[in-house]
C-alpha positions in Angstrom: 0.0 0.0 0.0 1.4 3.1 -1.2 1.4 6.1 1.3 -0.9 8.4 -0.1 -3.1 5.7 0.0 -4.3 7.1 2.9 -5.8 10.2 1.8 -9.7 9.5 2.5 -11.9 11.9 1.0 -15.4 11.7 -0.3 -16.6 12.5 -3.5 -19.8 14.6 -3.9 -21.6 14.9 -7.5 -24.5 16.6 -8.3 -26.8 16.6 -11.4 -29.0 18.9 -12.4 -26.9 21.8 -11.6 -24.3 20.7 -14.6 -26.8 21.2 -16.9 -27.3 24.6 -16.2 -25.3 27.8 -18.0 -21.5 28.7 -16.5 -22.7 31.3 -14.6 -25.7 29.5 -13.0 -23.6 26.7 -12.8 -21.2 28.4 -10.4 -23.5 30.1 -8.2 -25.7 26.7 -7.8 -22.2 25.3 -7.2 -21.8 27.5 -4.6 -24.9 27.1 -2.9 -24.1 23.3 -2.6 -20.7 23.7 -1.2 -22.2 26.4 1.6 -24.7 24.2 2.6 -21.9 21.7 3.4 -20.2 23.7 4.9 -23.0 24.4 7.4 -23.7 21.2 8.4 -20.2 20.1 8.1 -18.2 23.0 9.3 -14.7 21.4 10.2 -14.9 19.6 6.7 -12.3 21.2 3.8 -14.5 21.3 0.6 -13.4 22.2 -2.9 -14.8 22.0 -6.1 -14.3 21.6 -9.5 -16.8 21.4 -12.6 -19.0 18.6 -12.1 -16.9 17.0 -9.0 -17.1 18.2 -4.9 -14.4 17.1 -2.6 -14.9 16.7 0.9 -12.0 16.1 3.3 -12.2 15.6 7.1 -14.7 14.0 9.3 -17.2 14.0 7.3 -20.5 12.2 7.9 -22.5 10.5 5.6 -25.9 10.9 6.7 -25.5 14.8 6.8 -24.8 14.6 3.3 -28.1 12.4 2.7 -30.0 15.7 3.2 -28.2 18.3 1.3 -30.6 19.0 -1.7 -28.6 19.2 -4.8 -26.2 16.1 -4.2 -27.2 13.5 -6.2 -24.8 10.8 -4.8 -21.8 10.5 -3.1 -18.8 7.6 -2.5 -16.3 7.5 0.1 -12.9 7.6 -2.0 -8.9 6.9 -1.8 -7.1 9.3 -3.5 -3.2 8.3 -5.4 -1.0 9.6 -7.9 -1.4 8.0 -11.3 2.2 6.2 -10.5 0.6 4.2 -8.1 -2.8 2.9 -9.2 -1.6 -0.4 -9.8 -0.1 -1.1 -6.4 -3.1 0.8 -5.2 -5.9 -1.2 -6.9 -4.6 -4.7 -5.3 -4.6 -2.7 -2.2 -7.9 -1.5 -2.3 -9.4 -4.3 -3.6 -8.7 -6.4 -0.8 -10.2 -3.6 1.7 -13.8 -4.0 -0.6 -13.1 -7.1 -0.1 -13.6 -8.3 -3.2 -12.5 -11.9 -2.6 -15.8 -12.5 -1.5 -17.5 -11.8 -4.5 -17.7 -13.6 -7.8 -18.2 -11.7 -10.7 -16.4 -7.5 -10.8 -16.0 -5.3 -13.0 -13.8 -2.3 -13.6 -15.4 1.3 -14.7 -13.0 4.3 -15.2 -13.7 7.8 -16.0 -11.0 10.5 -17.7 -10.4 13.7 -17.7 -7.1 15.2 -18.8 -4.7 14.0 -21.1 -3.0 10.7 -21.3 -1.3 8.3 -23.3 -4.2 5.6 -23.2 -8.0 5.4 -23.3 -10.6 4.7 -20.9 -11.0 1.4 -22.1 -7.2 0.6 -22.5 -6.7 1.3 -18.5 -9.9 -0.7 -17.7 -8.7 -3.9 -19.5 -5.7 -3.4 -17.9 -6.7 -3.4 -14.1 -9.1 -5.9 -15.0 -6.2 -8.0 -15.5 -4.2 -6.8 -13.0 -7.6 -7.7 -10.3 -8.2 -11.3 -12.4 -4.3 -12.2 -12.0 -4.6 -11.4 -8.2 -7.9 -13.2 -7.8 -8.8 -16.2 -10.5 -11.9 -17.2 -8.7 -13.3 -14.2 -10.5 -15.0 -13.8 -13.5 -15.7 -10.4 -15.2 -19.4 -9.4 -15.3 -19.9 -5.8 -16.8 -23.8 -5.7 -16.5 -24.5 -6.7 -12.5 -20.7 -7.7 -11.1 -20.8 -8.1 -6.7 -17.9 -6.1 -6.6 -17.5 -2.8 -9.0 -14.9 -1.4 -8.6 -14.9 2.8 -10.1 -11.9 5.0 -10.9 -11.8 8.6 -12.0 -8.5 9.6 -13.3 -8.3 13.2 -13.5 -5.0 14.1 -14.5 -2.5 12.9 -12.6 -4.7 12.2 -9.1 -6.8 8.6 -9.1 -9.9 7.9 -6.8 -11.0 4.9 -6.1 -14.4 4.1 -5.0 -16.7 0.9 -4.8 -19.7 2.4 -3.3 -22.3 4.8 -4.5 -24.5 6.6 -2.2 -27.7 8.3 -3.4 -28.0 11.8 -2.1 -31.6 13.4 -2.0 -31.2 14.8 -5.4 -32.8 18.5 -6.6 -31.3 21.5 -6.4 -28.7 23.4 -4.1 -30.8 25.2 -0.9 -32.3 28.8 -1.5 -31.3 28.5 -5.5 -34.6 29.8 -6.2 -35.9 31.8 -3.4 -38.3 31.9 -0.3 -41.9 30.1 -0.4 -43.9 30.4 2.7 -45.8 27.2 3.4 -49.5 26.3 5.3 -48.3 23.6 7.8 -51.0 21.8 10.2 -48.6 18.7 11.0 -50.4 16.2 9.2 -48.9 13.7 6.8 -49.6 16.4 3.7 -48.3 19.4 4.1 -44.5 18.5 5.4 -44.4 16.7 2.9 -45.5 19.4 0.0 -42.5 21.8 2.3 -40.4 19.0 1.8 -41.0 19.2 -1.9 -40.3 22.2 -2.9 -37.1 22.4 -0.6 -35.8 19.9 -3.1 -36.5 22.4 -6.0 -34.6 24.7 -4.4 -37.0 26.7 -2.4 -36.3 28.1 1.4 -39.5 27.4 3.3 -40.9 29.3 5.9 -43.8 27.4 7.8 -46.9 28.8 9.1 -49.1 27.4 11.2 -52.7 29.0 11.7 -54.1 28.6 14.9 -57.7 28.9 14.8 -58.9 30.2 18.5 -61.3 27.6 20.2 -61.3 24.9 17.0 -57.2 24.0 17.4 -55.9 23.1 20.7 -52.1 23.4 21.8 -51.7 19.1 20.4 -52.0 20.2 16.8 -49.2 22.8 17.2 -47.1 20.1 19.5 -47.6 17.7 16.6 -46.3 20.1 13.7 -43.1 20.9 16.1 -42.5 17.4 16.3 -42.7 17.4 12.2 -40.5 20.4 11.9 -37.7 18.9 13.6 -37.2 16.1 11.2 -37.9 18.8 8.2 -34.9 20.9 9.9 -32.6 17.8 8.9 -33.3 18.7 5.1 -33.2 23.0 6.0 -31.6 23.8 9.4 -32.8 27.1 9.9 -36.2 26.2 9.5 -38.6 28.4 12.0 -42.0 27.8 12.2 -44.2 30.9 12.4 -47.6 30.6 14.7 -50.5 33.0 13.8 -52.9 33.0 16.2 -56.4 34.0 14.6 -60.0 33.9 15.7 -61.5 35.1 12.4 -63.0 31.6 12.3 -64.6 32.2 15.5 -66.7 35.4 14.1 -67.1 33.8 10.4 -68.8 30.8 12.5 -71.5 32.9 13.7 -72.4 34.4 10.5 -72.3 31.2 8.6 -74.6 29.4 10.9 -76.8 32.3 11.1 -76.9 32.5 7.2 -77.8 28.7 7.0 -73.8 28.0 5.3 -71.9 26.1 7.6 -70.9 23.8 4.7 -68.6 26.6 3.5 -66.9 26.8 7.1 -63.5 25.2 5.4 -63.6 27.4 2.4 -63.5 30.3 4.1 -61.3 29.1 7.0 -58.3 28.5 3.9 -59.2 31.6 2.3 -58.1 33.2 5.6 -54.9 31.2 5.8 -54.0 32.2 2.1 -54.4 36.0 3.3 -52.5 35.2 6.1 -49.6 33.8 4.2 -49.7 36.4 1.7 -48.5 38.5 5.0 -46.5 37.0 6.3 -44.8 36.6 2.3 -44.7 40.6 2.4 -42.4 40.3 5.6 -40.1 37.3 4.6 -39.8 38.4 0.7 -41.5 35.4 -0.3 -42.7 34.3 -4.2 -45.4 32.2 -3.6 -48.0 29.8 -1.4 -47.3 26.2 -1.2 -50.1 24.2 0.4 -49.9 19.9 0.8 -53.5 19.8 -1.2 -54.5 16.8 -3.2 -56.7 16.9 -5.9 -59.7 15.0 -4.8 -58.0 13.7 -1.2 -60.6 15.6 0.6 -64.0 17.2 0.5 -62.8 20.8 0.1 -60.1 20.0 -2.2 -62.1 19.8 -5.3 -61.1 21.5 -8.4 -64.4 23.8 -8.1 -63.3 24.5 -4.3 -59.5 25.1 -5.4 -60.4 27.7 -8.0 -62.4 29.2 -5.6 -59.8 29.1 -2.9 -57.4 30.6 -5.6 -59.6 33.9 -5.7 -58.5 34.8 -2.4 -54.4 34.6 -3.4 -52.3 37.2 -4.5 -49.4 35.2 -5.0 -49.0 32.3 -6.9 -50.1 28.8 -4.7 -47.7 25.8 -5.2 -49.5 22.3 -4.6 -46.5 20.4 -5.1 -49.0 17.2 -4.0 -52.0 17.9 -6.6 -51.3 14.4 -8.6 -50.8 12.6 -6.0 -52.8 9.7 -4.1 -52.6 9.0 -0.5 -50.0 5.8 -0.9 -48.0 7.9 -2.8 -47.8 10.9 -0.3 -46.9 8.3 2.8 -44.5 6.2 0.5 -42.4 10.3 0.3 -43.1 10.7 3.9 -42.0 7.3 5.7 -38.7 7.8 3.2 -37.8 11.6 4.7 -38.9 10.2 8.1 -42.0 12.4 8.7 -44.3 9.8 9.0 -44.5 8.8 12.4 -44.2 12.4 13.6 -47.0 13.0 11.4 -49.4 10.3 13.1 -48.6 11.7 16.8 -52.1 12.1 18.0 -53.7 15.2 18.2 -57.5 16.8 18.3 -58.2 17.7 14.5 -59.9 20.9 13.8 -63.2 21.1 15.5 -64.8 23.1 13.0 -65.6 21.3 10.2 -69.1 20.5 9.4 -70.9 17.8 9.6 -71.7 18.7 5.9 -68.3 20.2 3.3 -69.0 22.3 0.1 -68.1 20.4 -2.6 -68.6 22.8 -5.5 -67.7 26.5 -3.8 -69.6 29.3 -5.4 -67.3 32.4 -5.1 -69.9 34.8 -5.4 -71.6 32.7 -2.1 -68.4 33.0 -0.3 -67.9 36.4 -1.4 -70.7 37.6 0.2 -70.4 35.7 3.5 -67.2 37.3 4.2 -68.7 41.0 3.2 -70.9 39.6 6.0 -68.2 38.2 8.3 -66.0 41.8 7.8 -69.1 43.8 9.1 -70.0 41.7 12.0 
């Protein structure tokens, strides 16, 4: 084993931001590398065009929730003198004598006086000399074993890690999001984090129909969402409009129209607290269909009441699909804590919102 055999680093790649123009490139680039940086602060990082280097203690599962890394492999890094001594070396460590088919994949950049293919056939033999039990199996070998020789550096890797994927933190600005700690809505946050977004949560809570469990139980969710964006902060609106609007409704003979009106409110209460945080848009964890009030008449309706754009990251989505995304980013058992749902909702929903209806019951509701 040669000595610089011993320089451990990890390898970080990324996707979607390679696709993107020099200049976006690098600042997407940057974002990725600062975000590693903040969960990782006594790690060295460097880049270079399509490649991140990490070097220190670095740990894996922090890396698992950094949006823009697509995957990630622990490597060994030598000089191009040494593969071959290397290779045997490192071989034996993936213990590779336990296997019974490999293979051999290597990567290039620079110049050099043979091919991709020349150097793979060539540690192939060098690996099948050391260990005839093998056999060489290119589609689905045990053991693969991956080099990237870029110039005159070689890194060795056997593993490959899949990162979340998406794009670097904050590339495309602030959302604010309607949280209620269900299964839904972290989810929908968790969404467009991955394209990107900073979140800022907002929970509603409506006087006398929420008690202090809901809120406990969208805390709990927040703190496995902070894994995926540290400095999330949840903010808490406390808000008895549905109190007054209740009294009018029932009065009125419109109590089915009790949840249209409540989200209406919550839009108009996002859209404020948007103003303060610079935010571009609404996302909600709505699902076309899922629910009573979340047909498309009632989501055109609730759209009246937005002046931003609203994001439903969820809208194609069935219910198996939304808990299949939540029990893989770990929200799901937060999700399911129990807590007293809202206590407004009526025995009867409004499937097919008239605006000009719910128009008129907030003029009502606003002169009360």
């Amino acid at each position: 084993m040669t000595r610089s055999f011993e320089d451990r680093q990890y390898l970080v790649r990324y996707s979607e931001v390679f696709l993107k123009s020099d200049p976006v490139r690098r600042a997407w680039e940057r974002a990725l590398t600062d975000a590693i940086r903040i969960r990782m602060p006594d790690v060295d990082v460097t880049s270079e065009r399509g490649r991140i280097w990490l070097s220190g203690p670095v740990d894996p599962d922090q890396l698992r929730t950094v949006f823009g890394c697509a995957s990630f492999s622990p490597v060994v890094s030598v000089h191009l003198s040494d593969l071959d001594e290397a290779v045997l070396a490192y071989a034996a460590q993936a213990e590779i004598e336990k296997a019974r088919t490999y293979a051999v994949r290597i990567k290039r950049i620079g110049t050099h006086d043979f091919s991709s293919r020349q150097k793979e056939a060539e540690i192939g033999d060098l690996i099948g000399g050391a260990y005839p039990h093998l056999r060489v199996d290119l589609s689905n070998p045990d053991c693969r074993l991956a080099i990237e020789i870029r110039n005159d550096r070689c890194y060795l890797f056997h593993t490959v890690v899949r990162g979340p994927g998406g794009i670097p933190p904050g590339v495309e600005g602030t959302v604010v999001a309607l949280v209620s700690g269900g299964i839904d809505s972290p989810v929908a946050a968790y969404m467009m984090m991955k394209r990107g977004c900073r979140v800022v949560p907002i929970f509603v809570a409506l006087e006398s129909y929420l008690d202090e469990t809901a809120l406990a139980r969208t805390e709990k969710v927040l703190e496995v969402l902070r894994r995926y964006q540290p400095d999330l902060d949840l903010r808490v609106i406390r808000d008895d409009y549905l109190q007054r609007a209740k009294a009018v409704i029932r009065r009125e003979g419109w109590e089915k129209y009790t949840c249209i009106m409540c989200k209406r409110r919550m839009y108009r209460l996002a859209a404020g607290v948007a103003a303060e945080v610079g935010a571009k848009a609404i996302v909600t964890g709505e699902s076309l269909g899922q629910v009573a009030s979340q047909t498309l008449d009632n989501l055109l309706v609730l759209d009246d009441a937005a002046t931003l754009p609203v994001f439903r990251p969820l809208i194609g989505l069935d219910k198996e699909e939304i808990i299949g995304i939540a029990r893989s980013i770990g929200s799901f058992d937060a999700s399911i804590t129990p807590a007293k749902g809202c206590q407004a909702v009526p025995a009867q929903v409004a499937t097919r919102g008239r605006l000009e209806k719910v128009r008129e019951l907030e003029s009502l509701v606003d002169r009360a």
